[in-house]
DSSP file (Angstrom, degrees, kcal/mol; ACC not computed):
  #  RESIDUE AA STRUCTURE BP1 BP2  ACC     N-H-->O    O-->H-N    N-H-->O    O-->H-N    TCO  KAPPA ALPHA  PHI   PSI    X-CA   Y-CA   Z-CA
    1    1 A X     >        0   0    0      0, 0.0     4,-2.9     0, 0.0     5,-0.1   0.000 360.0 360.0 360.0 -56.7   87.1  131.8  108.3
    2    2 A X  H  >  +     0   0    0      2,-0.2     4,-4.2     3,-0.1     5,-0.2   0.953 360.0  49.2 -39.6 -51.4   89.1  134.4  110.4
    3    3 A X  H >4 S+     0   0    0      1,-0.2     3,-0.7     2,-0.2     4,-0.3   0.828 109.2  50.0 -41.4 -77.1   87.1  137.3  108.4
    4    4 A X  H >> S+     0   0    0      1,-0.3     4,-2.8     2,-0.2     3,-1.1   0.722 113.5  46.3 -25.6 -69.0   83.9  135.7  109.1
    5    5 A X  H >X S+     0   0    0     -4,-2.9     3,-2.4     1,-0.2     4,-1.6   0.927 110.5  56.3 -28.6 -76.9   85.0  135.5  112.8
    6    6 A X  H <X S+     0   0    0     -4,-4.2     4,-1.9    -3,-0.7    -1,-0.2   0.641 108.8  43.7  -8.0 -53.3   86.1  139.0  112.5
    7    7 A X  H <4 S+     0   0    0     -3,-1.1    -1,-0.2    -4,-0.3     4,-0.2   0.680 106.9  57.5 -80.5 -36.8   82.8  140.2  111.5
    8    8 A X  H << S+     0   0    0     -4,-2.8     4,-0.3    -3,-2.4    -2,-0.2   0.611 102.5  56.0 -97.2 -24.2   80.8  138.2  114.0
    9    9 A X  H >< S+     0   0    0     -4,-1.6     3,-6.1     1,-0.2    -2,-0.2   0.904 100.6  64.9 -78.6 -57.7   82.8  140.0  117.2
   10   10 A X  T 3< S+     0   0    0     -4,-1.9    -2,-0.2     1,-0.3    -1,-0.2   0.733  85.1  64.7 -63.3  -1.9   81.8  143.7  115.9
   11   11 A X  T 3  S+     0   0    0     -4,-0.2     2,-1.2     1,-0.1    -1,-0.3   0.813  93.3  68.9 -70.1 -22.2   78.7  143.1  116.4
   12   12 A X    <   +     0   0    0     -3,-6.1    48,-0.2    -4,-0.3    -1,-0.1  -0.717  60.2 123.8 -63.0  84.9   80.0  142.9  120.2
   13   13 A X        +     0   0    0     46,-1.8     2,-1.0    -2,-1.2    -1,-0.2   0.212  31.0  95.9-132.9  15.3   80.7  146.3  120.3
   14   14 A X  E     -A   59   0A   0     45,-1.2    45,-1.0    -3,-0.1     2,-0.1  -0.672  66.8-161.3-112.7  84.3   78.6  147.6  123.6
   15   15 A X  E     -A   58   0A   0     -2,-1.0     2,-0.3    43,-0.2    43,-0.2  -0.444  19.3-179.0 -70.5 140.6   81.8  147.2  126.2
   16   16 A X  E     -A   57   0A   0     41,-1.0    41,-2.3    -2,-0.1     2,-0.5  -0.957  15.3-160.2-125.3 129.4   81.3  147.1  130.3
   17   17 A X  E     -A   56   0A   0     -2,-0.3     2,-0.4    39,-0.2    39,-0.2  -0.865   8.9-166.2-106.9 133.5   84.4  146.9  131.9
   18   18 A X        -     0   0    0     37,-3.5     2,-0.5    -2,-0.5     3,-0.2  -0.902  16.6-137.1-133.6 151.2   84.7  145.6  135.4
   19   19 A X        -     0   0    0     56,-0.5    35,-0.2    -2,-0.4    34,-0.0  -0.841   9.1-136.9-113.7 148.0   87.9  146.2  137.3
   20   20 A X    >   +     0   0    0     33,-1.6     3,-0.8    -2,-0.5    -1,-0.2   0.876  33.6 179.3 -69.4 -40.3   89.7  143.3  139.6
   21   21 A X  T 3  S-     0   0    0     32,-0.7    -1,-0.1     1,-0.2    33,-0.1   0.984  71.9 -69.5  30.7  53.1   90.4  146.2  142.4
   22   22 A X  T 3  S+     0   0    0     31,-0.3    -1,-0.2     2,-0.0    -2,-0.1   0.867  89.7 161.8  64.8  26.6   91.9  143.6  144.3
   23   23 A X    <   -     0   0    0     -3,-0.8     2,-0.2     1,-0.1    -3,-0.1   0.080  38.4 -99.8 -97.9 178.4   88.7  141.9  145.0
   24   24 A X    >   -     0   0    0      1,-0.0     3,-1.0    -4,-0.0    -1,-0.1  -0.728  27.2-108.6-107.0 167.3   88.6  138.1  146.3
   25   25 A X  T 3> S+     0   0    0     -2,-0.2     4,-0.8     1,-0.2    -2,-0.1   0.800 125.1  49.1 -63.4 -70.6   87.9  134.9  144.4
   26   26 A X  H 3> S+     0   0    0      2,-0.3     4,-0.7     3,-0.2     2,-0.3   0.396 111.4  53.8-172.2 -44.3   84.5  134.3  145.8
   27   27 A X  H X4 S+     0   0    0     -3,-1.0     2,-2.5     2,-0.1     3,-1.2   0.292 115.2  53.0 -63.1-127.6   83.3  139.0  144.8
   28   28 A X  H 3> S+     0   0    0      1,-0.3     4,-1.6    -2,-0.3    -2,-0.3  -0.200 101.5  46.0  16.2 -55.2   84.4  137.8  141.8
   29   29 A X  H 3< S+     0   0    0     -2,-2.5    -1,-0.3    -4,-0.8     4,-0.2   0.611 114.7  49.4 -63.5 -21.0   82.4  134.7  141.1
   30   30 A X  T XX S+     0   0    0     -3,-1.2     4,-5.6    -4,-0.7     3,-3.6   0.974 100.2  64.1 -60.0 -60.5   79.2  136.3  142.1
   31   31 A X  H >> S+     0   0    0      1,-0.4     4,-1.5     2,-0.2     3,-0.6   0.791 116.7  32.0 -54.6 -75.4   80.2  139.3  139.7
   32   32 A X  H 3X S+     0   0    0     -4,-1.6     4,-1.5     1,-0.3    -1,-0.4   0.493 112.9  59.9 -86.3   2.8   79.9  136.4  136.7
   33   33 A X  H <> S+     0   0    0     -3,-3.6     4,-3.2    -4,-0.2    -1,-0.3   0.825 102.9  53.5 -83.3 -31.1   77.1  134.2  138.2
   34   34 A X  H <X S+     0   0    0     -4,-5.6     4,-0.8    -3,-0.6    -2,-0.2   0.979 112.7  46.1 -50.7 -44.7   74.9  137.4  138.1
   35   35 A X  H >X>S+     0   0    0     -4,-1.5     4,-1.2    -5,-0.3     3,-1.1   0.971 107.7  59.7 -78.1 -45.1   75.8  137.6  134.3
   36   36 A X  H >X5S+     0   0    0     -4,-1.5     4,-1.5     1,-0.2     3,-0.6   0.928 105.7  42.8 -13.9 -70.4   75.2  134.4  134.0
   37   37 A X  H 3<5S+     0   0    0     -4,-3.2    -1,-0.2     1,-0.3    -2,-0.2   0.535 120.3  37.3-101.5  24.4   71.8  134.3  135.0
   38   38 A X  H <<5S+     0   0    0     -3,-1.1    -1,-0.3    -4,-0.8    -2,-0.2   0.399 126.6  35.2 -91.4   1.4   70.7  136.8  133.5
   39   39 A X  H <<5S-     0   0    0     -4,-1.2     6,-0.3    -3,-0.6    -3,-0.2   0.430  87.7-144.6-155.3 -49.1   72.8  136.5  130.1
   40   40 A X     << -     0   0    0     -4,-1.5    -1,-0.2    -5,-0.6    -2,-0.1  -0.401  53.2 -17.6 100.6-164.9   72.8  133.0  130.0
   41   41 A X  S >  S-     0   0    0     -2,-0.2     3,-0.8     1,-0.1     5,-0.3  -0.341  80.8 -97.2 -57.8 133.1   76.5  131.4  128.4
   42   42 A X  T 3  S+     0   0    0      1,-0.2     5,-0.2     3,-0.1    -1,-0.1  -0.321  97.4  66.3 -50.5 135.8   78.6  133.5  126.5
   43   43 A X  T 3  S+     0   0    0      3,-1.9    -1,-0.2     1,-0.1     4,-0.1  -0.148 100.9  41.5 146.7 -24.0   78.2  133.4  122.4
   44   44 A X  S <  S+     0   0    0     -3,-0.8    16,-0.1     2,-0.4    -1,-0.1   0.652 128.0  20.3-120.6 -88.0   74.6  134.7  121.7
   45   45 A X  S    S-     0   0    0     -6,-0.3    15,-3.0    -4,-0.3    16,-0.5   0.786 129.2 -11.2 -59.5 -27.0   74.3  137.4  123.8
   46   46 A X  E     -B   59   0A   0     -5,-0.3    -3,-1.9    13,-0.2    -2,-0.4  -0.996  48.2-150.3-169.4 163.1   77.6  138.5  124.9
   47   47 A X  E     -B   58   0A   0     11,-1.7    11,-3.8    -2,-0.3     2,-0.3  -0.911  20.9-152.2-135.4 146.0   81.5  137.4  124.8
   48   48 A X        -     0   0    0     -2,-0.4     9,-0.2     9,-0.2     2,-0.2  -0.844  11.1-153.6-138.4-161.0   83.7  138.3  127.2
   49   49 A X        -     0   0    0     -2,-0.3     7,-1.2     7,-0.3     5,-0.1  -0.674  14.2-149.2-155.3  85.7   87.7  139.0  127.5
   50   50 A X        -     0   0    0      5,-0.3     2,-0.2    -2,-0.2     5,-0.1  -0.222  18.5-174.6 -48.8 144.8   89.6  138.5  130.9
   51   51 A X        -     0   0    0      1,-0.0     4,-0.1    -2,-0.0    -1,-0.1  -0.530  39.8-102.4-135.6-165.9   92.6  140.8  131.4
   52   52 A X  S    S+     0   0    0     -2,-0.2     3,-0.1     2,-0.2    -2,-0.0   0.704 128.4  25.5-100.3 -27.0   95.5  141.0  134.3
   53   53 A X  S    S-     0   0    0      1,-0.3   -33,-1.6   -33,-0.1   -32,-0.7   0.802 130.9 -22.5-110.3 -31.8   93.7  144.0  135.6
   54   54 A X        -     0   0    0    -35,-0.2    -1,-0.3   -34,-0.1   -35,-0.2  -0.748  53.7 -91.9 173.6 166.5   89.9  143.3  134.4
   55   55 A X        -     0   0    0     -2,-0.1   -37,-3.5    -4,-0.1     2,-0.4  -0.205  16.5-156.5 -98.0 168.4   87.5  142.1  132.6
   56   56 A X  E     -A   17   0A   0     -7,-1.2     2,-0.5   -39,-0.2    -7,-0.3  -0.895   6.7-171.7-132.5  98.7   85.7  143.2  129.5
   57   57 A X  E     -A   16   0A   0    -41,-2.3   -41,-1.0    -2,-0.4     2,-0.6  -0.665  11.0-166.0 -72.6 122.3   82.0  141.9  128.7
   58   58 A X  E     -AB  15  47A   0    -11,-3.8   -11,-1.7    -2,-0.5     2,-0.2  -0.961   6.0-157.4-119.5 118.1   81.0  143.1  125.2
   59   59 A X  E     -AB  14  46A   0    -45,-1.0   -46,-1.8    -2,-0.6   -45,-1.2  -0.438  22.6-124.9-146.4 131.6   77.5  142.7  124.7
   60   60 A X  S    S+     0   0    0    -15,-3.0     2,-0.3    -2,-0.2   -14,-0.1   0.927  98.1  29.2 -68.4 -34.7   75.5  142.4  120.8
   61   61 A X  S  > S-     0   0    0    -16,-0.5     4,-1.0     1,-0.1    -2,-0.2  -0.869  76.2-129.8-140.1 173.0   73.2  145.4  121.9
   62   62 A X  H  > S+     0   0    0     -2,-0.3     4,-1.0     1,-0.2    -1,-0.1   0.632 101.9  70.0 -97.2   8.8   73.4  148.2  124.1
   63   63 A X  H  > S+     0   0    0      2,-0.2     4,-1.4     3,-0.2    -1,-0.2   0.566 102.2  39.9 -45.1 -27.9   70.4  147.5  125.7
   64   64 A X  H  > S+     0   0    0      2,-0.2     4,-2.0     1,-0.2    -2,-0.2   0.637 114.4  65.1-103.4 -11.4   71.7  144.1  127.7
   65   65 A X  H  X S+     0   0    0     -4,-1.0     4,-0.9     2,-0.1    -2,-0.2   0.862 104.8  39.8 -91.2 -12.3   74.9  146.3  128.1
   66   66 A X  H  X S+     0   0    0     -4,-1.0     4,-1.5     2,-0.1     3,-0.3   0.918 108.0  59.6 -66.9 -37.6   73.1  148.5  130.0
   67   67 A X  H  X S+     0   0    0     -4,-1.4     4,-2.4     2,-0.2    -2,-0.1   0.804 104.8  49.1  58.7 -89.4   71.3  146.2  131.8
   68   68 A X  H  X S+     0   0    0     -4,-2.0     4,-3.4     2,-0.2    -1,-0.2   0.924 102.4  59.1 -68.7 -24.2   74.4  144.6  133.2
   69   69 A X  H >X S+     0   0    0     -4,-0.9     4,-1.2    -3,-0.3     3,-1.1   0.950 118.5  39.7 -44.3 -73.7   76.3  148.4  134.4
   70   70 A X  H >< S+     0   0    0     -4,-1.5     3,-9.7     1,-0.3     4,-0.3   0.703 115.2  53.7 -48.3 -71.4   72.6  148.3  136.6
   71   71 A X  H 3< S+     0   0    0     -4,-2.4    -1,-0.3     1,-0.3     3,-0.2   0.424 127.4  18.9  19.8 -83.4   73.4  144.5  137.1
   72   72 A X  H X< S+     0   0    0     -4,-3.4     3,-5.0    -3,-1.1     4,-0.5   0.139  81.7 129.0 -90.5   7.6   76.8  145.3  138.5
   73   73 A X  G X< S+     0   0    0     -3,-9.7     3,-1.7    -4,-1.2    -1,-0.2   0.829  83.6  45.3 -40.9 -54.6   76.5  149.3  139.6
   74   74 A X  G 3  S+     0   0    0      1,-0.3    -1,-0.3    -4,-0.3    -2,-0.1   0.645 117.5  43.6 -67.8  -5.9   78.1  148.4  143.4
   75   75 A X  G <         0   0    0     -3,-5.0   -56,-0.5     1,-0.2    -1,-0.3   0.231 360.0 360.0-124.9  11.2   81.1  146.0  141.7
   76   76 A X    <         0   0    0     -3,-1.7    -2,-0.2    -4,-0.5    -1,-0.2   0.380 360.0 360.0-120.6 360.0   81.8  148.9  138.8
């Protein structure tokens, strides 16, 4: 089961990284209602990974990972 798992994240391999820069709760919750609606829930299109410093959306193609850079150009 772990492989399987394994196998099914590298196909997430198209990283955008968005950085806390000190931001407030409220940037921040925009930042992931925009990917939300456009993206829909995390699982199918994209997975993401919170960090101490920022988060990392990894996206199945690199198309929807570009996509979200435009998405987010002012907050990246």
């Amino acid at each position: 089961m772990i492989v399987v798992l394994a196998d099914v994240l590298k196909m997430f391999d198209h990283k955008v990284k968005v950085d806390w820069n000190n931001q407030s709760v409220p940037w921040w919750n925009e930042c992931c209602a925009m990917v939300l609606e456009v993206f829909g829930l995390p699982g199918r299109r994209y997975y993401y990974k919170p960090h101490e410093d920022y988060m990392v959306f990894e996206f199945k193609s690199q198309k929807d990972a570009d996509l979200c850079r435009i998405l987010l150009s002012e907050r990246l």
